[in-house]
C-alpha atoms as a printed R data frame, in Angstrom:
   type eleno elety resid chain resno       x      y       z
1  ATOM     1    CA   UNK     A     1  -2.801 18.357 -12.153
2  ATOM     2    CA   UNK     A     2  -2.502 21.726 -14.383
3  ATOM     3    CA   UNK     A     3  -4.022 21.325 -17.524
4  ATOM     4    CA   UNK     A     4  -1.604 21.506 -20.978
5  ATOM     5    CA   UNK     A     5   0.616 19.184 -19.462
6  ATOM     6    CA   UNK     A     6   2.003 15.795 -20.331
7  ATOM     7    CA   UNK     A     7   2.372 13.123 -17.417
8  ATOM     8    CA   UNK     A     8   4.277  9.740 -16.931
9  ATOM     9    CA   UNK     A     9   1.557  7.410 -14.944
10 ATOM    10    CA   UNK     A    10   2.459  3.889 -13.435
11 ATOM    11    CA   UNK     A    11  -0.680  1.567 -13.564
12 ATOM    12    CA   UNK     A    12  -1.306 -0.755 -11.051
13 ATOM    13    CA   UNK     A    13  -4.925 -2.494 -12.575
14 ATOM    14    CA   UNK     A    14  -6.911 -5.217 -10.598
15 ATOM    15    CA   UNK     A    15  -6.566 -2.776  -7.363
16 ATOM    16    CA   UNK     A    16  -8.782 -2.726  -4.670
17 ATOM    17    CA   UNK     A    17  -9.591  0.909  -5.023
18 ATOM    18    CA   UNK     A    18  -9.470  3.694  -7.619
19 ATOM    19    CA   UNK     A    19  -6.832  6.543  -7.009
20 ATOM    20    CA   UNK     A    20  -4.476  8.561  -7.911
21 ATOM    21    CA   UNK     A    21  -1.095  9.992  -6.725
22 ATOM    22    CA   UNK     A    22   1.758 12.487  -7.098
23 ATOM    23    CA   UNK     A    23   5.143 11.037  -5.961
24 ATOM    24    CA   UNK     A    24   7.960 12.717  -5.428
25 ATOM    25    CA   UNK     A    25   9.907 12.565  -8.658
26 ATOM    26    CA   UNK     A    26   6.999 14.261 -10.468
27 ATOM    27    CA   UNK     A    27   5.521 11.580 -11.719
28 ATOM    28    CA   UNK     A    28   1.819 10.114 -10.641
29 ATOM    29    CA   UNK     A    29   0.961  5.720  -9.930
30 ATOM    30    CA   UNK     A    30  -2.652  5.174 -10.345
31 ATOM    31    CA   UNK     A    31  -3.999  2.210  -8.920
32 ATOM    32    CA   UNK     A    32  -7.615  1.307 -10.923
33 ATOM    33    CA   UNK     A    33  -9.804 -1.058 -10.266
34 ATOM    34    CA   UNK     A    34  -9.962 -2.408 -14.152
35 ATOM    35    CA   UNK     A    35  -8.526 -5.344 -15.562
36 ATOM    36    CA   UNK     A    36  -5.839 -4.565 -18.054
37 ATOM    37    CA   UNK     A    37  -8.293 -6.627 -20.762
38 ATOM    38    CA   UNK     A    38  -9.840 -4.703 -24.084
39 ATOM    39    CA   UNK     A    39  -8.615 -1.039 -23.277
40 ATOM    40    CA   UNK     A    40 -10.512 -1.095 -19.841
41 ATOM    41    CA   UNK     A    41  -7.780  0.175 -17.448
42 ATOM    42    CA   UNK     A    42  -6.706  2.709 -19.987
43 ATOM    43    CA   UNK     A    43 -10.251  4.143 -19.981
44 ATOM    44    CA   UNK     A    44 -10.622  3.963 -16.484
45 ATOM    45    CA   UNK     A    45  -7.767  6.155 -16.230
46 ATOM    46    CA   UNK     A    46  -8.744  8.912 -18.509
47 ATOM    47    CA   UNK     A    47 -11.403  9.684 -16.460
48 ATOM    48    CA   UNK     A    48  -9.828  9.462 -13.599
49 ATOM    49    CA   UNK     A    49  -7.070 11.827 -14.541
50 ATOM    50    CA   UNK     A    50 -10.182 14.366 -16.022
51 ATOM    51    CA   UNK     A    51 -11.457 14.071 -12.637
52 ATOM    52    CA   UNK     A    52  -8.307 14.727 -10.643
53 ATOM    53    CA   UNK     A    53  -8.076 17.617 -13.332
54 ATOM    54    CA   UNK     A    54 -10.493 19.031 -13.110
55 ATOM    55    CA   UNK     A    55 -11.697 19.006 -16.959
56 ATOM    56    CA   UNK     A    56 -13.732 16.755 -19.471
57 ATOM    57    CA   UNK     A    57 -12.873 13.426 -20.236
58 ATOM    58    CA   UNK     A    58 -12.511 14.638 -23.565
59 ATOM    59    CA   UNK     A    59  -9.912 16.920 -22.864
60 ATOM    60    CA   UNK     A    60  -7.338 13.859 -21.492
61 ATOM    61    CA   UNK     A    61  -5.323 11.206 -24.328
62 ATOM    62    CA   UNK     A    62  -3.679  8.558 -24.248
63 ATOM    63    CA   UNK     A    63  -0.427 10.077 -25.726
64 ATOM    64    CA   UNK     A    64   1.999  6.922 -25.169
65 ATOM    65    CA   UNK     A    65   2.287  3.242 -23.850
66 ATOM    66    CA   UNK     A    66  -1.361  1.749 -24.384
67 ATOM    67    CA   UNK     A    67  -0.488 -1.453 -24.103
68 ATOM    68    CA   UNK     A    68   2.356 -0.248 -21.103
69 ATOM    69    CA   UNK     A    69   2.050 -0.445 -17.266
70 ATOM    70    CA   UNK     A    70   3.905  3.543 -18.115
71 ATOM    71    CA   UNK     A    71   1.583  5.280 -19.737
72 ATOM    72    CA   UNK     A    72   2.304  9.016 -20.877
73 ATOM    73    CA   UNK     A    73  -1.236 11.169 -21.205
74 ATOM    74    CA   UNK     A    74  -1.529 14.320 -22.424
75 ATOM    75    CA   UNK     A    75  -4.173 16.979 -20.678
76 ATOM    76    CA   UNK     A    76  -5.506 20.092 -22.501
């Protein structure tokens, strides 16, 4: 992930695993191991997105669909 970039993410919660992947039509499906319950899943994902981007938690937002399985996030 390059950073000053916005990105479409499909969230699978309740997963086994925590991870992250690129498909083919540009946009990324992570699977988290949070429940979608009080904003858990959503913060699970920021910092898994940080990680995969190689910048500070900080740095990633929630820029669209917090309450959405699509979410749209915003890295700077």
């Amino acid at each position: 992930m390059a950073s000053d970039q916005k990105y479409s993410v499909k969230v699978k919660p309740n997963s086994s695993q925590s991870r992250l992947e690129k498909q083919a039509d540009g946009t990324w499906i992570a699977w988290l191991k949070s429940p979608p319950v009080e904003g858990k899943a959503n913060k699970e994902l920021l910092a898994l997105v940080a990680k995969e981007a190689g910048v500070s938690k900080s740095r990633v937002e929630l820029a669209g669909g917090g309450k959405s399985r699509i979410k749209r996030l915003r890295v700077k």
